[in-house]
N, C-alpha and C positions, 0 to 999 in steps of 0.2 A: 504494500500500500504506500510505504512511502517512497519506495522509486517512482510510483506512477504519479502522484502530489509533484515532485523534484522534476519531473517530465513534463507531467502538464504546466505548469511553470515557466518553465525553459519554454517550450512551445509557445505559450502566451506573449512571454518577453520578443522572441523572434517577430511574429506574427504583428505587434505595436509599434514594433522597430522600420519593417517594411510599409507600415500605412504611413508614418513617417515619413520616411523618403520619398515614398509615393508624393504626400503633400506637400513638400521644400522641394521637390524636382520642378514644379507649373510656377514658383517664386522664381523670379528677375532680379537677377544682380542687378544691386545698386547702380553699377556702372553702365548696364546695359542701353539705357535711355539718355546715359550723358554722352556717351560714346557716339549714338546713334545720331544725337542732336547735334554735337558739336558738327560730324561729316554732313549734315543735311543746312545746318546755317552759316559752312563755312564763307559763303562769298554772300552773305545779306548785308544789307547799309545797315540796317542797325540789329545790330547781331543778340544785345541782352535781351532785346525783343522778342528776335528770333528764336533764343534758346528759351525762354520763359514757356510761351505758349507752343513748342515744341516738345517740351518736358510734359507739360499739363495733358498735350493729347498721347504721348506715347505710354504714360501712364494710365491714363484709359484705354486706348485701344491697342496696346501692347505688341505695337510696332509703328517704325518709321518709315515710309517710301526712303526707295536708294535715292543716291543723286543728290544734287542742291536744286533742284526747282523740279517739279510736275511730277509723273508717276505715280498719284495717289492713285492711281488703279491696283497699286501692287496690295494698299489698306484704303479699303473698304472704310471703315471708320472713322478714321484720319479724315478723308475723305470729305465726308457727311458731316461733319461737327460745324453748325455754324457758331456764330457770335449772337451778340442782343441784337446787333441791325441786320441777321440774316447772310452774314456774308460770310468766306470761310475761316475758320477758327486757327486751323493749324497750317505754321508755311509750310 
């Protein structure tokens, strides 16, 4: 009885340990969206700008078109996001 208690245990611990990684595996490094931001605003005129509501959307829709200008067809999301006057959110 008590190897099977010490087993079932051990089994438990593995089994909590895998949903675990399971859920920090769909988490974004920190860096992933500065990274992404900085190569997407590198040639804007005003770049703090750029990188602000750059950050804002890839944080919501958890990714950035390649490129410095156009390709929101690559996100969806990104895409779609407007502002308060309708017009688009993210460069």
């Amino acid at each position: 009885m008590k190897k099977f208690a010490s087993t079932l245990v051990l089994f438990v611990l593995l089994v909590s340990f895998s949903f675990l990684q399971v859920s920090m595996a769909g988490a974004e490094p920190s860096g992933f969206c500065d990274s992404k931001c900085q190569a997407r605003c590198a040639k804007a005129g005003v770049q703090d700008r750029c990188l602000k509501y750059c950050n804002v959307c890839c944080k919501e829709c958890k990714c950035v078109p390649s490129g410095t200008y156009g390709r929101k067809d690559e996100c969806p999301c990104y895409r779609d996001k407007l502002n308060s006057k309708g017009k688009p959110k993210c460069p």
